[in-house]
N, C-alpha and C positions, 0 to 999 in steps of 0.2 A: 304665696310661698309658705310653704312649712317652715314651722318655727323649731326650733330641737326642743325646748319647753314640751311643744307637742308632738314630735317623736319620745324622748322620756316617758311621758304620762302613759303610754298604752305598749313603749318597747318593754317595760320593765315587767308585763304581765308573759311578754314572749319569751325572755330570759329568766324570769322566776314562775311557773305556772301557777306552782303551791300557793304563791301570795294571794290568791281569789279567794282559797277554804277560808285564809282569815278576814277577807276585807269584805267577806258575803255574809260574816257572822257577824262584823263589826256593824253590817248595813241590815243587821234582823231577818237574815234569810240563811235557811238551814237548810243546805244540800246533800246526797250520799258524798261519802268519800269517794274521791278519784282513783283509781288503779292505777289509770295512763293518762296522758296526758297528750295529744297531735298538734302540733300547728299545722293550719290549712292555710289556704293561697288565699288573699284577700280581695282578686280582682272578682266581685261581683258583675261584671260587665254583660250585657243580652247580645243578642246578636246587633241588635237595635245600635245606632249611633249613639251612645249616651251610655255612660264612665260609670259606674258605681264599683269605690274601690270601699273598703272598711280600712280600720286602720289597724288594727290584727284580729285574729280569725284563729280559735282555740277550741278542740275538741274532750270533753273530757269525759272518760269510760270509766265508769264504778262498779262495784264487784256485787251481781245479782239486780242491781236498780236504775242499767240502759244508762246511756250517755247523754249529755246537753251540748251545745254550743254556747260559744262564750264569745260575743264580739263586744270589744275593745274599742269604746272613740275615745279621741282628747279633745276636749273643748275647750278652746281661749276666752269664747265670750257669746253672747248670744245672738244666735241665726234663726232667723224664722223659717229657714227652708228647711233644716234642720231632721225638725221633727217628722216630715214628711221619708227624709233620705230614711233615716232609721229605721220608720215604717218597714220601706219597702226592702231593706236588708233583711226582718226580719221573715217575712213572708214570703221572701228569695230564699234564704236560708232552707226554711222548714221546708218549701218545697222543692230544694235540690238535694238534702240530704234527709230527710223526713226525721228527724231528730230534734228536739223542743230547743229552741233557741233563746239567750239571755242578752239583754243589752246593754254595759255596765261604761257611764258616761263619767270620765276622771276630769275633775274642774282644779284651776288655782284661785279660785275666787270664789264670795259667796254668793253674789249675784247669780253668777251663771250657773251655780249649782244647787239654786233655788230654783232657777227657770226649767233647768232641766231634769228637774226632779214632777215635775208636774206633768198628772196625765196627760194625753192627748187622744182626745175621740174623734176618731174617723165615721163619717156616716152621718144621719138624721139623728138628734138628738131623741126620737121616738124609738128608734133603732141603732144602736151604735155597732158598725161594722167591726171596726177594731179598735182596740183600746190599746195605744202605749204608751207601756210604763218600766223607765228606764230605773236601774239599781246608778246611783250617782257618789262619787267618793271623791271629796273635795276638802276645805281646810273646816268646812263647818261639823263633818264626822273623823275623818282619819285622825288617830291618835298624834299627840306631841312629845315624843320621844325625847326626852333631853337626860336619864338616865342612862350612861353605855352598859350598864350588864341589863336591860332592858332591851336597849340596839342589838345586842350582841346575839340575844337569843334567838333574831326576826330581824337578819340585815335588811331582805326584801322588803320589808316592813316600815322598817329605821327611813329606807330610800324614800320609800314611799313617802313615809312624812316630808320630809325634808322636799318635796318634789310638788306635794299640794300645799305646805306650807311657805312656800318660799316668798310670799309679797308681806309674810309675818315681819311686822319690826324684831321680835321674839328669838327670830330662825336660827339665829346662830347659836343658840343654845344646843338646838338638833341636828345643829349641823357638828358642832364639838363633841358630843355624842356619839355620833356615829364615826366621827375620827378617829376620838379614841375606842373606840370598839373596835374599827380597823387595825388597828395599830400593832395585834398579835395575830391578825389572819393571812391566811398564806394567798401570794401575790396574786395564785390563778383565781382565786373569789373576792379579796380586794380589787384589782382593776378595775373590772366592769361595774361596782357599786361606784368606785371614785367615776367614772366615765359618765355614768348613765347621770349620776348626781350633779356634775356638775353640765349635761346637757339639757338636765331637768332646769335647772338656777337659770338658762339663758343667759340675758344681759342686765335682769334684776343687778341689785346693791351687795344679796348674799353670794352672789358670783363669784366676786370677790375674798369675801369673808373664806371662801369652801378651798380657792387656790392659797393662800394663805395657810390655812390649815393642813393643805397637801406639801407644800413647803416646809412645811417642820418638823413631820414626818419620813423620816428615813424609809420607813417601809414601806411606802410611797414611789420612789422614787425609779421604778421603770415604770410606771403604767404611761401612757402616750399623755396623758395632760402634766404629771409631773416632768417628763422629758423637756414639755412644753416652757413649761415655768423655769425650768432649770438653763432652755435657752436663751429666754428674755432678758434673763439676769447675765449670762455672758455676754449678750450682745449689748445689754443697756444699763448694765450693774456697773463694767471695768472702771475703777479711779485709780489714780497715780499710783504706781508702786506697788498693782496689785498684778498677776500674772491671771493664766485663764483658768487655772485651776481654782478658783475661787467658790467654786461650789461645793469644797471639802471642808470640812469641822465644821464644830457647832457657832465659833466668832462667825466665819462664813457667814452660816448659816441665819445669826441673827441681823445682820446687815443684809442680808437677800430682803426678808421679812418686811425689814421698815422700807428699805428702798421699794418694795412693791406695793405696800400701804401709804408711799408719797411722805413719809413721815422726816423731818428736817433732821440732821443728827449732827451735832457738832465736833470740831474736830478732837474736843476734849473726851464726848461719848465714845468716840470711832477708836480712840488708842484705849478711853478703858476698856472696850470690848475685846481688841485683836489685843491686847496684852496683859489680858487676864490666862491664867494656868490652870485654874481652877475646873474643870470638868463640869463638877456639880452646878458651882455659881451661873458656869453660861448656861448651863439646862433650865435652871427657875429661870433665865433671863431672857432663852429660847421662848420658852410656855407663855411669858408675858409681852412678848412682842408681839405675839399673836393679836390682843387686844387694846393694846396700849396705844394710847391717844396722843402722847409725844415719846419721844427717846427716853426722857429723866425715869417715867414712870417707869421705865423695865428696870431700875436699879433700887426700885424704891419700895419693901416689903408690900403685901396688903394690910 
């Protein structure tokens, strides 16, 4: 079964193509610039009973120096069959569209992005028929974004980390990063960074951390996972005396927060919070519920 971790890792090259210029430069390899850019159909399949799909399939055309293919897998962890499937993608490839083909394997770990960073020689060691060797971008190369005018410049980018570093104890630093970089971009290029990032997080621990941070974000708030979030809380937020409107203002908004980080709040926290007037106060109070390990700590400076 496909995992969304592994749809993420190789959708994000389908919906940002430009993200490859930088993540081939990050990996020591210097290609023409792109003109254009194709998605092609990734069912590799023969007439033959036997499936070979890729997990996306990118054309990219440069101006005066011919085009490459760019196929996209995500690897969870390591397969010995593997290195054979890629083989023969690539020498499918070349030979249906006679265009030089690259093979750019995205890991969340560093195991498997040491494994499959290592040649593989096809043929008698006297004669090596083909030799592959895959471009790999996992948490041991891809950058650690935790500056947002960093994020901001390379969201593609930002995701990216956020997506091979996610088993980081670290992550949530890149993951507040790229929130706040969100935070002033317009809805139609937020959504799909919020989506794809939290289909990258899977069912890790940062999962969590990244709905939480979409939670307290206002600008957030139509993309399909904050829809998400904002229903959990109606359906599993409601206490005494509270109506369904409860997902308006920032009190709201800081009781959403701790209630979906499981955090206990007593009945003394719960009125200072709905009966504070203060604008400002519940914003620092908002920002620190985010991370705050009990209720006391969001009233209590750093």
């Amino acid at each position: 079964m496909v995992s969304s971790p592994h749809e993420a890792m190789h959708r994000i090259f389908q919906e940002y193509p430009e993200l490859f210029t930088g993540v081939s430069q990050l990996l020591g390899l210097t290609l023409p610039t792109p003109s254009s850019v194709t998605v092609l159909p990734t069912d590799l399949t023969e007439t033959k009973p036997v499936e070979r799909r890729v997990d996306t399939l990118l054309r990219f055309d440069t101006e005066g120096e011919g085009a490459f293919l760019l196929a996209v897998e995500a690897q969870g962890k390591k397969d010995p069959s593997k290195p054979g499937s890629w083989a023969y993608y690539l020498t499918y490839l070349y030979e249906k569209y006679r265009v030089p083909p690259l093979l750019l394997v995205v890991c969340q770990d560093r195991a498997t992005a040491e494994w499959a960073s290592r040649p593989v020689v096809i043929g008698p060691p006297q004669w090596p028929s083909v030799v592959l060797r895959a471009l790999v971008a996992g948490p041991h190369n891809m950058p650690v974004i935790t500056n947002p005018a960093e994020a901001r410049k390379d969201l593609a980018l930002a995701t990216l980390s956020a997506i091979t570093h996610a088993a980081d104890p670290d992550v949530g630093a890149i993951l507040k990063a790229l929130s706040t970089a969100l935070r002033d971009t317009p809805e139609t290029i937020a959504d799909p960074i919020v989506e794809l990032t939290a289909q990258g997080l899977g069912k890790r621990p940062a999962a969590q951390q990244w709905r939480n941070l979409v939670a307290v974000d206002l600008s957030f708030y139509k993309s399909p996972l904050s829809e998400e979030i904002r229903d959990e809380g109606r359906a599993e937020g409601r206490t005494a005396g509270r109506a369904e409107g409860r997902a308006e203002g920032r009190a709201e908004d800081i009781l959403l927060v701790l209630e979906l980080r499981q955090i206990a709040l007593t009945d003394e926290a719960r009125a200072r919070i709905t009966e504070c007037a203060d604008p400002e106060i519940l914003r620092q109070w908002l920002a620190r519920a985010v991370l705050a390990s009990s209720a006391e700590e969001i009233f209590t400076e750093a």
